[in-house]
C-alpha positions as semicolon CSV with decimal commas, in nm:
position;residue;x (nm);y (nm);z (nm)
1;X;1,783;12,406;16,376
2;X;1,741;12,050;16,362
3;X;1,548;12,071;16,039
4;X;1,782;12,338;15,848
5;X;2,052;12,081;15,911
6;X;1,837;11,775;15,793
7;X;1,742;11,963;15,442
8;X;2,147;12,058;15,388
9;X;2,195;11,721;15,391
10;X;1,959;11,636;15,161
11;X;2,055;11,881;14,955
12;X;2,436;11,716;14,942
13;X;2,340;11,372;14,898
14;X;2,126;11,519;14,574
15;X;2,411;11,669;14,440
16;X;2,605;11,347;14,461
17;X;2,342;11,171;14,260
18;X;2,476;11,186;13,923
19;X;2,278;11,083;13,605
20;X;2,371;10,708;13,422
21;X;2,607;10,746;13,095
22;X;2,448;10,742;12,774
23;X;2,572;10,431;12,607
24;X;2,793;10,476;12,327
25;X;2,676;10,309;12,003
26;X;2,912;10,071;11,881
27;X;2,951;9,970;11,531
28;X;2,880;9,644;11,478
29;X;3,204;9,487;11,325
30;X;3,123;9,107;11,148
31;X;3,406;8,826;11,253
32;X;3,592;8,763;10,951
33;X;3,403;8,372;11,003
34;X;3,115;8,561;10,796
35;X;3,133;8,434;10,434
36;X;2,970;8,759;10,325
37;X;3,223;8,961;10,480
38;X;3,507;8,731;10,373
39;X;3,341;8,721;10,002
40;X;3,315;9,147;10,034
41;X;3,680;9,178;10,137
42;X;3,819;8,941;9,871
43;X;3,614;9,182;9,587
44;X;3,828;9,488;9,723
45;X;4,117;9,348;9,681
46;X;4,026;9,207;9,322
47;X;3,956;9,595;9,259
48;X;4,217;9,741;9,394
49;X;4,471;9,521;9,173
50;X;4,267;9,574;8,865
51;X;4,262;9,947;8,934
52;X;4,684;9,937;9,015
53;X;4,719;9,731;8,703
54;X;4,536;10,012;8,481
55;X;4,736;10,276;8,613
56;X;5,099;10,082;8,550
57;X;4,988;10,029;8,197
58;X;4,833;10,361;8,090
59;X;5,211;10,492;8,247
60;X;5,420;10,223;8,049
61;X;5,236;10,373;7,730
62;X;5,273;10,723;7,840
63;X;5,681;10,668;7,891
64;X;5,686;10,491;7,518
65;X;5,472;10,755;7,344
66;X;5,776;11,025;7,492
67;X;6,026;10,875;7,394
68;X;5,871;10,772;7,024
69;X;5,825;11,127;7,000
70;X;6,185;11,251;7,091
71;X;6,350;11,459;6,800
72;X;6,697;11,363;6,750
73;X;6,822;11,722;6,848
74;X;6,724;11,677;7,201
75;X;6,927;11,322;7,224
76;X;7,265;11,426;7,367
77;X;7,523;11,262;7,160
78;X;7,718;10,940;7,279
79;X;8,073;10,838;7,257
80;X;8,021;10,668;6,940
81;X;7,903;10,988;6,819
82;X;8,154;11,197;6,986
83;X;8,414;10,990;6,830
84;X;8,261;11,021;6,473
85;X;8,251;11,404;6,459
86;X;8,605;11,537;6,351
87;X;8,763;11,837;6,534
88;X;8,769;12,110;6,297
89;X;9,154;12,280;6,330
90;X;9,107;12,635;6,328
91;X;9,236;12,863;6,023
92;X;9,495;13,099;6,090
93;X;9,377;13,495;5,995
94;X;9,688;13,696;6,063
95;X;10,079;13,566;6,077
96;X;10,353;13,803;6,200
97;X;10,718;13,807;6,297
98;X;10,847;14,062;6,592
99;X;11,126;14,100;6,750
100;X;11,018;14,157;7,157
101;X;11,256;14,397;7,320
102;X;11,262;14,277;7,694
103;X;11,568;14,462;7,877
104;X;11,380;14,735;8,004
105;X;11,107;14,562;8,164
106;X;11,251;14,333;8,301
107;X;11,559;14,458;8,478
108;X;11,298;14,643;8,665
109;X;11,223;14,345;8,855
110;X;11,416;14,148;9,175
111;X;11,653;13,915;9,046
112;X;11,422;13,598;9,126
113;X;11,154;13,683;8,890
114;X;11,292;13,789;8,565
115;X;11,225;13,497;8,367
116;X;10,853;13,482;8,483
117;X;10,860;13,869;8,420
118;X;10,984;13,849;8,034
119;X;10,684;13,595;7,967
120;X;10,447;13,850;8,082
121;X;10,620;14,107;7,862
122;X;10,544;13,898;7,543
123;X;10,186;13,859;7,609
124;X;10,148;14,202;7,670
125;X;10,339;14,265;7,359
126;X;10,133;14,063;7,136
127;X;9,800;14,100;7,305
128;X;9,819;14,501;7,206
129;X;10,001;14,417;6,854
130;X;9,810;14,151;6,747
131;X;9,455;14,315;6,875
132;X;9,311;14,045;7,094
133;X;8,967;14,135;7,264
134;X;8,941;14,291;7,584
135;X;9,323;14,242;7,588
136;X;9,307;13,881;7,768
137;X;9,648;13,757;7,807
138;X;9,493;13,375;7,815
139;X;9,469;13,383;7,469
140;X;9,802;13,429;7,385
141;X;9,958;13,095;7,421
142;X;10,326;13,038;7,486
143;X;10,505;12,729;7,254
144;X;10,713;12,499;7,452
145;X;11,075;12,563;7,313
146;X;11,002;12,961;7,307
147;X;10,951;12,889;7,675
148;X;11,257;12,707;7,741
149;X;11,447;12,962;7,560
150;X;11,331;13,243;7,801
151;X;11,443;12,965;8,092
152;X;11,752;12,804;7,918
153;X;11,975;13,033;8,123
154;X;11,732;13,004;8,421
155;X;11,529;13,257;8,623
156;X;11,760;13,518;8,696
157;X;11,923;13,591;8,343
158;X;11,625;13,610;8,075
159;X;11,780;13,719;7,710
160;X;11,738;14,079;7,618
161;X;11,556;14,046;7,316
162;X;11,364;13,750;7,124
163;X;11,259;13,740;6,755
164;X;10,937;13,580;6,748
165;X;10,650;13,414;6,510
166;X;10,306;13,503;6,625
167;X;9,955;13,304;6,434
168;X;9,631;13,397;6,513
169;X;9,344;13,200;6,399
170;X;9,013;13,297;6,352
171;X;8,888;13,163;6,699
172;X;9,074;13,482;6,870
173;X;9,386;13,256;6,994
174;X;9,729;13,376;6,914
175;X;9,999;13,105;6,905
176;X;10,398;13,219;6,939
177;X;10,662;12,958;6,856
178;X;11,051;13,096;6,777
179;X;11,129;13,209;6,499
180;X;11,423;13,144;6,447
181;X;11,486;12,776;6,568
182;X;11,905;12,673;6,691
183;X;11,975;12,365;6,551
184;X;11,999;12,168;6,896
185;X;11,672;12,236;6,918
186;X;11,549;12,118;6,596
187;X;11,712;11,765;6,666
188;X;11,535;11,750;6,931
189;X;11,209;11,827;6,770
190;X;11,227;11,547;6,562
191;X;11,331;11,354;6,865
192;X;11,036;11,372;6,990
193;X;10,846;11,343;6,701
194;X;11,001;10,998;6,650
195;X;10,879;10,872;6,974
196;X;10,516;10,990;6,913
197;X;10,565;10,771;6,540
198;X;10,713;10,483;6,770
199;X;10,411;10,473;7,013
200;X;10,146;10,496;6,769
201;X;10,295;10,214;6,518
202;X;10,298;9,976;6,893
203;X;9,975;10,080;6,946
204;X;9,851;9,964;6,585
205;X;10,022;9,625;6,636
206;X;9,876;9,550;6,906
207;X;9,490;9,609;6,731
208;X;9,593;9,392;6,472
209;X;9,399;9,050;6,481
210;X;9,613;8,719;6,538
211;X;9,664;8,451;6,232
212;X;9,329;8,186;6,361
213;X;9,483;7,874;6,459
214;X;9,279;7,586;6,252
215;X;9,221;7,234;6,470
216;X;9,496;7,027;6,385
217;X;9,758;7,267;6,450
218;X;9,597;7,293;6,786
219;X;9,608;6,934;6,861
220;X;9,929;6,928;6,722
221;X;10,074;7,204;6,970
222;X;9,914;6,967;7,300
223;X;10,023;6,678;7,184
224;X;10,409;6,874;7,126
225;X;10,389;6,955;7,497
226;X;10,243;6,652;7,652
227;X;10,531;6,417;7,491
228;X;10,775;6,701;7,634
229;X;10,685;6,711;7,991
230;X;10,643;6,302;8,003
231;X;10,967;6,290;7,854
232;X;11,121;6,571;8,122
233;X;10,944;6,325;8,410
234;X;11,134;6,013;8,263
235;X;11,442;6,174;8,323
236;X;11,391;6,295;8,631
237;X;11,282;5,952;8,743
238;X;11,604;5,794;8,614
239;X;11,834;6,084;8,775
240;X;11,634;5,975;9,095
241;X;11,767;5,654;9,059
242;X;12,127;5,702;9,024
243;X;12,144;5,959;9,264
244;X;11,991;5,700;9,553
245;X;12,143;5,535;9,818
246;X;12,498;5,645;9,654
247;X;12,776;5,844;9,894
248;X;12,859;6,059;9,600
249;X;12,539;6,184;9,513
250;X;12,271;6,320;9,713
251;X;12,503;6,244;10,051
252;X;12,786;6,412;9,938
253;X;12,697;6,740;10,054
254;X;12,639;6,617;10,446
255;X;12,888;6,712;10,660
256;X;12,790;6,509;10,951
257;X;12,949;6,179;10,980
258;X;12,782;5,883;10,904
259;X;12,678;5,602;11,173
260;X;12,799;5,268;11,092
261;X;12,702;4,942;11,296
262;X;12,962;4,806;11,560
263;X;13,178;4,482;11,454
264;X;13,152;4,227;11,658
């Protein structure tokens, strides 16, 4: 028994035993105190920026060689350009007068929504009599006193019928103005034409270049207001004067009485 215990306890203290590490091999890293490593870092950096530098200049060339070869079509135009090119007005194709018929339409409606109702009933008019594509009612566009004829009387009492002018030009658009225009109206066409004529004529005024002032004029003009203000200070100084230690001038207006020494 003894002896069965003795070898299980060998056979523990065996299995305790473990084997040594390996050692690791570590790469031997110089201190940067070696002048061969110091002189091998410094030529990898000289590399490096020569290789950097290469690459920056074959891409400066690359950039100039695209846009040397840019056609002018694919340049989009700039507001120089812009304002060169002149808007082409379009050409009118077909010109017409009607007379709309709007009674029976509109008197269909609520009260409220006649006038709106009666401007509908024109473009619907003119969109089928004047053959517009696909029938769009955008392209039928409304003049401003044909609209406040429709509204003169306001929303609830539209007029029954309206003679009307209708141009279409050759981009598809169909413009409708009155056709026959009331005279209060036409005054105040030209009304307003008058102030468009006023604000562009203020306009070119103010572009026109001022009359160069030459040197002696200049010095002239300084020396005009120099004399002027010494001449305002000289009479200030002497109204100063006047005005001091007087009851009647600057001490008039105190209310409070004055203190005056005791006689003796």
């Amino acid at each position: 028994m003894a002896e069965e215990k003795k070898k299980k306890q060998t056979k523990k203290k065996e299995k305790k035993v473990r084997a040594p590490k390996k050692e690791e091999k570590k790469d031997y890293k110089p201190l940067p105190r070696d002048e061969n490593f110091v002189e091998e870092q410094a030529g990898n950096l000289v590399r490096k920026d020569s290789e950097e530098k290469k690459v920056e200049d074959s891409e400066i060339k690359e950039n100039e060689k695209k846009v040397e070869t840019k056609k002018p079509e694919d340049v989009k135009p700039g507001k120089e350009d812009k304002k060169k090119e002149k808007k082409v007005e379009p050409k009118s194709v077909l010109e017409r007068e009607y007379v709309i018929p709007l009674r029976k339409k509109v008197h269909k409606v609520q009260e409220f929504r006649r006038a709106k109702k009666a401007i509908r009933v024109i473009r619907e008019f003119l969109v089928r009599h004047m053959r517009v594509e696909n029938r769009d009612l955008n392209k039928v566009k409304i003049d401003k006193w044909l609209n406040e004829e429709i509204w003169f009387r306001g929303i609830k009492k539209p007029p029954v019928k309206i003679k009307v002018k209708a141009i279409k030009t050759d981009d598809g658009f169909v413009r409708v103005e009155l056709a026959e225009i009331p005279e209060i109206v036409k005054w105040r066409i030209k009304k307003e034409e008058k102030k468009v004529v006023g604000k562009q004529t203020k306009k070119k005024e103010k572009v026109e270049e001022k009359p160069v002032e030459t040197s002696e004029e200049k010095k002239e003009k300084e020396e005009g207001e120099k004399s002027s203000v010494e001449s305002g200070l000289k009479a200030q100084k002497i109204q100063a004067k006047e005005m001091k230690h007087t009851a009647t001038g600057k001490h008039a207006k105190i209310t409070s009485p004055v203190r005056k020494s005791l006689k003796k």
